[in-house]
GUTOR-635352 format. One line per field, with one value per residue: x, y, z of N, C-alpha, C in turn. Coordinates in Angstrom, 3 decimals, padded with zeros to 6 digits. Each point is the difference from the previous one (the first is absolute). Layout:
BEGIN
n.u = (X:...)
n.v = (Y:...)
n.w = (Z:...)
ca.u = (X:...)
ca.v = (Y:...)
ca.w = (Z:...)
c.u = (X:...)
c.v = (Y:...)
c.w = (Z:...)
END
This chain:
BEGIN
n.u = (135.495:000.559:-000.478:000.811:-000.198:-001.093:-000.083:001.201:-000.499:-001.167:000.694:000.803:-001.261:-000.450:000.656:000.026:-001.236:000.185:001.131:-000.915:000.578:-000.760:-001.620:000.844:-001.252:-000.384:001.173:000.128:-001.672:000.225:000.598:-001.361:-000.455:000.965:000.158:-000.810:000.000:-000.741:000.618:000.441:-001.807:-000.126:000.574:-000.061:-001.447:000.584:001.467:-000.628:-000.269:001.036:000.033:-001.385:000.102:001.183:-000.819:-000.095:-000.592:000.508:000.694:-000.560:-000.173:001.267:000.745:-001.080:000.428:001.150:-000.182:-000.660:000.916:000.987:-000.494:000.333:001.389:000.158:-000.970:000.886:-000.125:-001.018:-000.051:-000.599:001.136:-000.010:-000.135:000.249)
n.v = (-083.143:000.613:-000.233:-000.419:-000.967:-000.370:000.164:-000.783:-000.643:-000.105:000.190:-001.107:-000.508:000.280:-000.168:-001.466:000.112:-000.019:-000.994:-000.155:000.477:000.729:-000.791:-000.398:000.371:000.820:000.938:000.439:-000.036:000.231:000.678:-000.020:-000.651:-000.840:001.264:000.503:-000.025:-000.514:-001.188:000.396:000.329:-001.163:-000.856:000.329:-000.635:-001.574:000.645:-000.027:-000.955:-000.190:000.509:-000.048:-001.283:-000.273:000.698:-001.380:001.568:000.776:-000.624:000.214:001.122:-000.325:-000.439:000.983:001.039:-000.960:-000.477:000.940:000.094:-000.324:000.711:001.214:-000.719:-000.643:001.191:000.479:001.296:000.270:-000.256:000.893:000.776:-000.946:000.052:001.406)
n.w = (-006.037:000.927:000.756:000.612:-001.373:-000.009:001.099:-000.090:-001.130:001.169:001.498:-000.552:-000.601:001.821:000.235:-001.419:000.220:000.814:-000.126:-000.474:-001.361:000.581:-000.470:000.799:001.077:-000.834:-000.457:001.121:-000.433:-001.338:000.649:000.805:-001.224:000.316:000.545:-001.415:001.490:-000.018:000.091:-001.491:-000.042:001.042:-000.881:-000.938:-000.110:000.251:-000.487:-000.064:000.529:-000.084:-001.641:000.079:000.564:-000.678:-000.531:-001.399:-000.071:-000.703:001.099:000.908:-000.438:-000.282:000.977:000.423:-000.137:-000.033:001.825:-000.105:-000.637:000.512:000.912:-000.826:000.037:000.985:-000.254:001.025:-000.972:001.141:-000.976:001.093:-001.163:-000.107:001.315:-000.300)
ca.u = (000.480:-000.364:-001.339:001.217:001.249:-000.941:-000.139:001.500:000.113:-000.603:000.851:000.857:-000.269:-000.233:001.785:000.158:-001.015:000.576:001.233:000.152:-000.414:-001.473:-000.155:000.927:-000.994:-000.720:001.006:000.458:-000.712:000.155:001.366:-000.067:-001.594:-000.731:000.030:-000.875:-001.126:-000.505:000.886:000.976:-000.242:-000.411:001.301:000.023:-000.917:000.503:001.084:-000.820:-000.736:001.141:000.501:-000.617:000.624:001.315:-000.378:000.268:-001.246:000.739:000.201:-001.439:-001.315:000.217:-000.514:-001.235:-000.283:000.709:-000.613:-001.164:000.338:-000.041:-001.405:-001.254:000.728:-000.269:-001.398:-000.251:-000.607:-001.030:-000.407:-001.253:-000.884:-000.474:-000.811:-001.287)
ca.v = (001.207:-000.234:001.652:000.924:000.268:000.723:001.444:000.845:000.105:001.304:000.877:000.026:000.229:001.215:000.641:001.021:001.056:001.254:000.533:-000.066:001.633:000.677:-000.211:-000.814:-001.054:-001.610:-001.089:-000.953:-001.041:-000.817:-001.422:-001.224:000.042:-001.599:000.602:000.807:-000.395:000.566:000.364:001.435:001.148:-000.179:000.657:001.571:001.040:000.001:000.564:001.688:000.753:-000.124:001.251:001.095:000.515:000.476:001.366:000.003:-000.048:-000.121:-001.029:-000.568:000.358:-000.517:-001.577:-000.483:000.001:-000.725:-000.696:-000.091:-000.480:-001.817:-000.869:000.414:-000.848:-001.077:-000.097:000.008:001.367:000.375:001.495:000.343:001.147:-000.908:-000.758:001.064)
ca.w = (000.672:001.381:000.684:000.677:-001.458:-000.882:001.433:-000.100:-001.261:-000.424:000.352:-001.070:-000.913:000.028:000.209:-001.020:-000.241:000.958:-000.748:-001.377:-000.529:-000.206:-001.163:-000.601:000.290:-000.807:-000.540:001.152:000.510:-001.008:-000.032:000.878:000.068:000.610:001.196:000.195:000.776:001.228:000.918:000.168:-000.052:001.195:000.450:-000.362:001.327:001.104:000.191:-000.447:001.165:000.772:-000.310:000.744:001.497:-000.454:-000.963:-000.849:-000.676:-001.368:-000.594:000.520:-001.082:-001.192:000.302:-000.005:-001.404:-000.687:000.224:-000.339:-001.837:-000.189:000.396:-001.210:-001.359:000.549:000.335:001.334:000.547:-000.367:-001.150:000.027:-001.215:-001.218:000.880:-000.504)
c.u = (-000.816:-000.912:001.447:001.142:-001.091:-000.044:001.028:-000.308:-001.036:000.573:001.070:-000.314:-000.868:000.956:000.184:-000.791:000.062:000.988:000.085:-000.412:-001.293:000.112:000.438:-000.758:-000.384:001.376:000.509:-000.850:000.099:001.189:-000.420:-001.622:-000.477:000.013:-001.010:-001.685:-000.952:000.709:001.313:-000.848:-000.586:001.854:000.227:-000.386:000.666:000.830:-000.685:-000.493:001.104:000.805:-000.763:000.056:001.313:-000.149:000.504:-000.926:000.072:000.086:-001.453:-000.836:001.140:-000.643:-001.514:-000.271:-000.038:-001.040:-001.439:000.132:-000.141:-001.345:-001.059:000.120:-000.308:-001.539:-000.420:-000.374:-001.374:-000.414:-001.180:-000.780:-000.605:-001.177:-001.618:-000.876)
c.v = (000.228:001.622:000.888:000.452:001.070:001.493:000.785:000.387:001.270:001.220:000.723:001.519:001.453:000.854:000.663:000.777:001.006:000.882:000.468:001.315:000.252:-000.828:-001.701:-001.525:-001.455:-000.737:-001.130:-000.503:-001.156:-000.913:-000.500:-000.151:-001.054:000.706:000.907:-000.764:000.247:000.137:001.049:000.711:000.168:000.970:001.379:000.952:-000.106:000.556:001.755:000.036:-000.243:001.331:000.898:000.120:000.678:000.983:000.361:000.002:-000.249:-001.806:-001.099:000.504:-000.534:-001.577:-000.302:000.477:-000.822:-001.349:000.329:000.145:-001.518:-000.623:000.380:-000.868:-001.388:-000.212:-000.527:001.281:-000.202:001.230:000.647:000.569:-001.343:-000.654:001.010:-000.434)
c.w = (001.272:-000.083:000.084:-000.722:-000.657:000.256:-000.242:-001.535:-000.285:000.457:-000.866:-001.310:000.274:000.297:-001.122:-000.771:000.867:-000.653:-001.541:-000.152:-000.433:-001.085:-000.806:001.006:-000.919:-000.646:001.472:000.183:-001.319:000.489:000.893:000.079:001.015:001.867:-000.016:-000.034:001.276:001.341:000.021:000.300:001.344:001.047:000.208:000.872:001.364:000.139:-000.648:001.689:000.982:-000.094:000.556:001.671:-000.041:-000.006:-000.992:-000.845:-001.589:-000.415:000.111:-001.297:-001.275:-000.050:-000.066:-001.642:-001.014:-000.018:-000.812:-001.442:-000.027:000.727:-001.079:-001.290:000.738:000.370:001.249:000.560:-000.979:-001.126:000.294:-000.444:-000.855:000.714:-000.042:-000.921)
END
């Protein structure tokens, strides 16, 4: 799979977390575990900071949110209360 099939596949899949009903997050990320990676979550931020020039604030703090779940499950967010 190409950088550019992969890219559309993370786009894809933030569309439907966007779209999806409050809550209903972790079932759309189960149907596609082999996309939840660093690179969806590099993604994320990127189209969060696109929503915030837009002035799509709402959708920017869902996306980083989200993003910073899967980087705390992928152990790419730093835990700093454990680091005391």
């Amino acid at each position: 799979m190409s950088t550019e099939q992969r890219q559309a596949l993370y786009f894809n899949l933030i569309d439907k977390l966007i779209a999806c009903p409050n809550g209903q997050e972790p079932e759309i990320l189960e149907q596609e575990p082999e996309l939840i990676d660093a690179g969806l979550v590099n993604t994320m931020v990127q189209v969060a900071t696109i929503f915030v020039h837009e002035g799509n604030n709402d959708g920017a703090q869902f996306l980083i949110h989200v993003a910073r779940e899967l980087s705390k499950q992928l152990g790419l967010y730093p835990n700093i209360s454990n680091q005391e």
